[in-house]
C-alpha positions in Angstrom: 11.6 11.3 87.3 15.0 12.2 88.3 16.7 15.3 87.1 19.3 13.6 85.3 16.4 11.5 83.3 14.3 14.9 82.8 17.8 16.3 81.6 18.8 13.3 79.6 14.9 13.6 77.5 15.5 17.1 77.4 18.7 16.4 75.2 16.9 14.1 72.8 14.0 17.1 72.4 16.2 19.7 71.9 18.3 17.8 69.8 16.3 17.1 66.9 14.1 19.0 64.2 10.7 20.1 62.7 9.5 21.2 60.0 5.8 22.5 59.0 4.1 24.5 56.3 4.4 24.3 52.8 8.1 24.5 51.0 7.9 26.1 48.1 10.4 25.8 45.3 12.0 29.1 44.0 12.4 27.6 40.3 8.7 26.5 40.2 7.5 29.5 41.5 10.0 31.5 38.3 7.8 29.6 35.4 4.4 31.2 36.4 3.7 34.1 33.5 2.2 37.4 34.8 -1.5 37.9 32.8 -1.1 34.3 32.2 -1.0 31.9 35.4 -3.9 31.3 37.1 -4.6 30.9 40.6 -5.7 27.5 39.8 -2.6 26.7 38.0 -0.6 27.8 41.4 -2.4 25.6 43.4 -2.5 22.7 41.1 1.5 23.3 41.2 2.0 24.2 44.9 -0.7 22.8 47.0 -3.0 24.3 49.1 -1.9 27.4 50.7 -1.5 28.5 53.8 -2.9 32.0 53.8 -5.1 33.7 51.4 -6.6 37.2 51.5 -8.7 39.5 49.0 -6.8 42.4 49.7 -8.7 46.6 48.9 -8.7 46.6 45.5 -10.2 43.5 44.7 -6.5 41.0 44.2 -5.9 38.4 45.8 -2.8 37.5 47.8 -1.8 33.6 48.5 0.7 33.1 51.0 3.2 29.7 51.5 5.2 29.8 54.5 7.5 26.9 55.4 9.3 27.1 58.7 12.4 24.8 59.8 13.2 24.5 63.0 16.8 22.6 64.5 17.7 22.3 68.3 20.8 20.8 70.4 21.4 20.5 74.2 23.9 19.4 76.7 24.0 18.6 80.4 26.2 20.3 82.1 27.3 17.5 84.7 28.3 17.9 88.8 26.3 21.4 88.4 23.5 20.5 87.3 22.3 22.5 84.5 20.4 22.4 81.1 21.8 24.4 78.4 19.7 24.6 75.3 19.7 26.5 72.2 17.2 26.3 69.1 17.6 27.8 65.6 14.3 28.5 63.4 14.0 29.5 59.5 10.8 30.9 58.1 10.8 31.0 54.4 7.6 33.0 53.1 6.4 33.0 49.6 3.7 35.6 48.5 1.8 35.3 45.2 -0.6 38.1 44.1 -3.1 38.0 41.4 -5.2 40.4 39.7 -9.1 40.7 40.4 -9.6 38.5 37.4 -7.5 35.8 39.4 -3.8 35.6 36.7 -0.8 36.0 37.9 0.7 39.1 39.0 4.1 38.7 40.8 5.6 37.0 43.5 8.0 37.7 46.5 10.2 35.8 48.9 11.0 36.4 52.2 13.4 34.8 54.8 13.6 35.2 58.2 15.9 33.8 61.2 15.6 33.3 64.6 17.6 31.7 67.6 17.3 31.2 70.9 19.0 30.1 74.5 18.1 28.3 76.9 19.7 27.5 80.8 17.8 26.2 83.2 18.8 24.7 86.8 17.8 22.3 89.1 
């Protein structure tokens, strides 16, 4: 493959997006009642999530996380060189219920990342 065909499928990688995890809506998330929602509840609401722990003192923690990822590259031409860079969001929602298994409260999280890449021929 020629470098300006490796470059050129670089581009179209780079220059989409992904997506994976569970997103969780914020406003779904406000109805649950503390001593009243049940894990069950959650889940039939939610889905399946994507981390859950019994954490020391016998409650249980449920963890969505939904993480969005967007890229975009160029060719730099006559010089030969790939410049890249990638943006990824991690939204995290954590849900923790009592040993009994209602409600207790819930908190968000959000977290950014980017990155640059330059590579030659």
């Amino acid at each position: 493959m020629t470098h300006k065909k490796l470059a050129i499928l670089a581009s179209a990688l780079l220059a989409g997006c992904a997506s994976s995890g569970t997103k969780v809506d914020p406003h779904v998330v406000s109805t649950f009642q503390p001593g009243i929602t049940t894990i069950a509840q959650v889940e039939a609401e939610l889905g399946k999530p994507n981390a859950s722990t019994r954490l020391p003192d016998g409650s249980i923690q449920i963890i969505y996380a939904y993480t969005h990822s967007q890229g975009s590259g160029s060719w730099i031409p006559f010089v030969g060189v790939f410049r890249g860079h990638a943006d990824a969001n991690t939204v995290t929602e954590s849900l923790t219920f009592d040993k009994t298994g209602l409600f207790v409260q819930a908190t968000s999280s959000n977290s950014q990342a980017q990155s640059d890449t330059l590579s030659s021929n």
